[in-house]
C-alpha positions as a printed Julia matrix, in Angstrom:
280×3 Matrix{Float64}:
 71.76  19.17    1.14
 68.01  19.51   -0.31
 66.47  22.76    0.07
 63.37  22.21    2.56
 60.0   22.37    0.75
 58.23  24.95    1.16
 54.86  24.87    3.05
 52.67  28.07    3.73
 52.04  30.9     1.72
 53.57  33.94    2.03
 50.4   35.8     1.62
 46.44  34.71    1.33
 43.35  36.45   -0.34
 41.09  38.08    1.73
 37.29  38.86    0.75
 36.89  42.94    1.25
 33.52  42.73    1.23
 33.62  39.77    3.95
 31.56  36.63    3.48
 28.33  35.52    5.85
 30.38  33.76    8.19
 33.37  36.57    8.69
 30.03  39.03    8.89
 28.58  36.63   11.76
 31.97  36.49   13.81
 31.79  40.68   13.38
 28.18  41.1    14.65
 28.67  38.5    17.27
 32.04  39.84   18.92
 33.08  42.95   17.01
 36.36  43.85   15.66
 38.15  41.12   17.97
 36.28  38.25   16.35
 37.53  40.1    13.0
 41.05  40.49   14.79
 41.06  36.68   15.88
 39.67  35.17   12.84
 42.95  36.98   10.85
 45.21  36.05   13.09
 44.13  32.02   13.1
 44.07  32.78    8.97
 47.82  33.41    9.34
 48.14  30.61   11.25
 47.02  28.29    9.23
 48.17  29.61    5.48
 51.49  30.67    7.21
 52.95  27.62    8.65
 51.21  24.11    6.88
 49.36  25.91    4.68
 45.19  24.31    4.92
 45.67  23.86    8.42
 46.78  24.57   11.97
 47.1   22.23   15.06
 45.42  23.38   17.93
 45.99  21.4    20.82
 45.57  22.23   24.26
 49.19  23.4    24.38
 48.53  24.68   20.87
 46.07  26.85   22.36
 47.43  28.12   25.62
 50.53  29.38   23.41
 48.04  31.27   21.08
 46.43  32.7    24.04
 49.08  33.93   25.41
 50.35  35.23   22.02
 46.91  37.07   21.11
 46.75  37.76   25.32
 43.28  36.86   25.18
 41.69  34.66   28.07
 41.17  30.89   27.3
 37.66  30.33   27.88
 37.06  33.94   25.23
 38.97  31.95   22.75
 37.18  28.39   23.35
 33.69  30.04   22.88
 35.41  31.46   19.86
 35.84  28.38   18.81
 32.38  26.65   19.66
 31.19  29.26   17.32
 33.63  28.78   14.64
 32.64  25.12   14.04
 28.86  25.82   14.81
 28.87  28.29   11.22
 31.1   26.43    9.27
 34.32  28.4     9.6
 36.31  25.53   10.41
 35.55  21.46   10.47
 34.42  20.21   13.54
 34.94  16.53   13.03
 38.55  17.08   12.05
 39.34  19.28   15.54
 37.67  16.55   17.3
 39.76  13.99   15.33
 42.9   15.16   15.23
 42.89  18.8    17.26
 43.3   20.63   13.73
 41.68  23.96   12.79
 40.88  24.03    8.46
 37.83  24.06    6.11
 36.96  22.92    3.02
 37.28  26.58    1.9
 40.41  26.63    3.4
 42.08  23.31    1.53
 40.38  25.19   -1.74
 42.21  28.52   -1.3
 45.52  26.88   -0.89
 45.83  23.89   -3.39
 44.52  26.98   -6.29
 47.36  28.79   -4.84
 50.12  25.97   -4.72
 49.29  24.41   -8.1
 52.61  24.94   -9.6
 54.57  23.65   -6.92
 56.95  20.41   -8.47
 56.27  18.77   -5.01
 53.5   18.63   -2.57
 52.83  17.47    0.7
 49.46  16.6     2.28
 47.81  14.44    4.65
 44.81  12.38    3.01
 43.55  12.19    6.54
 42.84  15.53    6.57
 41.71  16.57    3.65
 38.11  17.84    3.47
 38.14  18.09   -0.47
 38.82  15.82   -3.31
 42.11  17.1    -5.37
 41.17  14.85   -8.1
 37.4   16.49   -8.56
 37.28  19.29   -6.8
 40.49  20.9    -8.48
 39.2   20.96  -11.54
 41.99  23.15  -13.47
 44.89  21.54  -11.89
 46.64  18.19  -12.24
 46.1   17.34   -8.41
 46.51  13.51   -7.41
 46.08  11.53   -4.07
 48.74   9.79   -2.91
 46.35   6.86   -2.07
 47.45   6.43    1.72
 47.09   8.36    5.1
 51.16   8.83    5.39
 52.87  12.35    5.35
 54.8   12.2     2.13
 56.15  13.5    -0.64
 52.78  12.79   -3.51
 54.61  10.43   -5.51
 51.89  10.6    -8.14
 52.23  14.69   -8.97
 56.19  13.58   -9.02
 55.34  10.9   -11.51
 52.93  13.69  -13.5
 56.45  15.76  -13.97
 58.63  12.27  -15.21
 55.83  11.94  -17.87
 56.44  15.36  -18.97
 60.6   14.83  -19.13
 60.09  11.45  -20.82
 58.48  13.12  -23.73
 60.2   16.12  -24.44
 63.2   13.69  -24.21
 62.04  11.14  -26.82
 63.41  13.12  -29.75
 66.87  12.65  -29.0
 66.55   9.16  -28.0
 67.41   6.26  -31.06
 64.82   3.6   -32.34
 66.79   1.26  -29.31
 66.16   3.8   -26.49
 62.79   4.64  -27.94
 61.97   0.91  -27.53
 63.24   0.76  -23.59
 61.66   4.02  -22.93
 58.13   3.72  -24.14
 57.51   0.3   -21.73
 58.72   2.8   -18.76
 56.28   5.34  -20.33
 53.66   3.07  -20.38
 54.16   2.1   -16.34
 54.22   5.48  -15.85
 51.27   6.79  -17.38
 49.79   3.71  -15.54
 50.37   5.11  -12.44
 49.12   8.18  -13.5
 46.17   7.6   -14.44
 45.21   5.73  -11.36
 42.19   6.81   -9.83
 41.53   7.1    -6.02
 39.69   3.85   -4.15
 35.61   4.14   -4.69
 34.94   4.14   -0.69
 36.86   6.79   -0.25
 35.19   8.7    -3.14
 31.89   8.08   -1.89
 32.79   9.12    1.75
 33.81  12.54    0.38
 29.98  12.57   -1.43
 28.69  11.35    1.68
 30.45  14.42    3.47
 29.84  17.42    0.64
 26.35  15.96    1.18
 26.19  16.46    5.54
 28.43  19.31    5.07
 25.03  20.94    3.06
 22.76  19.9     5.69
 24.9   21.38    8.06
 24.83  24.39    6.05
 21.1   24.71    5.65
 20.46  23.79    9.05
 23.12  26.6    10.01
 21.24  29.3     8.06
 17.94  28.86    9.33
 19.15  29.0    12.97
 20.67  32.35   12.04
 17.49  33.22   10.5
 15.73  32.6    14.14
 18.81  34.25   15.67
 18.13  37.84   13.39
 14.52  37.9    14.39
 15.08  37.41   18.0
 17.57  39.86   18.26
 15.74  42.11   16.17
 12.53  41.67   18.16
 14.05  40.58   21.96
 17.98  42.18   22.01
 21.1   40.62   21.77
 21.75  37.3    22.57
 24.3   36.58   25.45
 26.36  32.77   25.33
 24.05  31.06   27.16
 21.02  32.56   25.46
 22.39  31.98   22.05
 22.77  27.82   23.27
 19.09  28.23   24.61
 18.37  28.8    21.6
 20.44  27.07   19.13
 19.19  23.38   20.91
 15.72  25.3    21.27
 15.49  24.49   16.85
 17.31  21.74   16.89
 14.65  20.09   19.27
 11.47  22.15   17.35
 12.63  23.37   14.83
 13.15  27.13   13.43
  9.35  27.52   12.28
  8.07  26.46   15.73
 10.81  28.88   17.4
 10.13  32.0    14.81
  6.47  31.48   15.73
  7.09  31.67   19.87
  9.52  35.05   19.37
  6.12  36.47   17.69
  3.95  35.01   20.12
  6.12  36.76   23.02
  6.58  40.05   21.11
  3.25  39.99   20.57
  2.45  39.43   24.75
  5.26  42.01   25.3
  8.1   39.57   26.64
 11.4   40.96   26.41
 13.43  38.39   28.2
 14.73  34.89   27.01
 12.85  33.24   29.96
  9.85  34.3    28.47
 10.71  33.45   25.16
 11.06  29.89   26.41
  8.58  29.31   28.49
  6.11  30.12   24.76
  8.97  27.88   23.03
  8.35  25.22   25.05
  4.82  25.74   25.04
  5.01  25.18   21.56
  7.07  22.4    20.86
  4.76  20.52   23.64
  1.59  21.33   21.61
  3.29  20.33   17.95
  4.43  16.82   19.56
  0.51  16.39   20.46
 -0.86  17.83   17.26
């Protein structure tokens, strides 16, 4: 009987000095954001390796695991996807928790694995560009599989160091499956789906900017106000999305400057305004 292949890692770099979004989960819920951002890290490099189910069953097991309450761990999550620690769209699509970052950190660390499993329908990254150093190939299809193409990647290897030992006859037979081979090799993934990963690296950096100057916004108004409870930090997350984070930097000064210390005042000068910009 096959030996099972092996999934998950057995252990996963960790950034000591932490990176901006493990340093927003800390300042926004202390050492059991730090705590439950680990423990989802070993979820996810542990078991498939770039990512983690998380359905609603998924979830109340994990809860009752981490014996946290539910609705902590779902406005864990809001915030997760609203920086960038995990995908969004793919939760939402298929109740998965990964990242770019993620998929990165574990094809590196798998790349001299014979055989590889992935699903193309979750993969945030292209293994054929964005894996520069290693000989990564798509499979070309959605299925769970076995990547025939890395397989095919270690025949062309075999083939040659056979070809030695093989007579003019063989050498004849051999070189047309050679050339089917490195055929199949070579092939390149479909343009469409090319261009939807462009189309993605180029929302994903939207997302991104859009992401840092709300957090910009966020570090002046808790500099300047206090610290942001969950429904003040919505208030004011949809507060730049609708105006923007110039208009909303400029009402925190405004307030500060009339000596309002509460995020109903705040709004009411955010408001204020957004309403004069529109008629500007």
């Amino acid at each position: 009987m096959a030996r099972p292949l092996k999934k998950g890692l057995d252990y996963f770099p960790v950034d000591t000095l932490g990176d901006k979004k493990s340093n927003l989960i800390f300042s926004k819920y202390g050492i059991y954001g730090k705590g439950l951002t680990l423990a989802l890290m070993e979820e996810i490099y542990g078991q498939e390796g770039y990512y983690c189910l998380m359905t609603e069953e998924d979830k109340l097991f994990f809860t009752t695991h981490m014996r946290i309450e539910e609705d902590f761990f779902e406005e864990f999550l809001q915030y997760a996807f609203r920086i960038g620690l995990f995908d969004k769209e793919m939760y939402d699509k298929h109740s998965i928790l990964t990242s770019a970052q993620i998929q990165e950190i574990y094809f590196s660390a798998i790349s001299r694995r014979k055989h590889i499993k992935f699903n193309s329908e979750y993969m945030l990254i292209n293994l054929d560009t964005d894996m520069v150093d290693n000989e990564f190939l798509h499979s070309g299809d959605s299925t769970y599989k076995d990547n025939a193409d890395i397989n095919l990647i270690n025949e062309c290897k075999s083939t040659q160091s056979k070809e030695k030992e093989n007579t003019e006859e063989d050498r004849t037979e051999n070189n047309s499956t050679e050339d089917k081979i490195a055929a199949d090799c070579t092939q390149s993934k479909p343009t469409a789906e090319r261009e939807n990963t462009a189309v993605r690296k180029a929302e994903a950096a939207v997302e991104q900017e859009n992401n840092d100057a709300f957090f910009e916004v966020l570090d002046i108004y808790e500099a300047n106000i206090g610290r942001t409870t969950a429904g003040e930090f919505m208030e004011l997350s949809n507060a730049v999305k609708k105006g923007g984070a110039k208009t909303v930097t400029n009402a925190i000064y405004e307030a500060v400057k009339n000596n309002v210390k509460s995020m109903t005042g705040v709004k009411w000068y955010i408001d204020k305004n957004i309403e004069n910009r529109c008629y500007s």
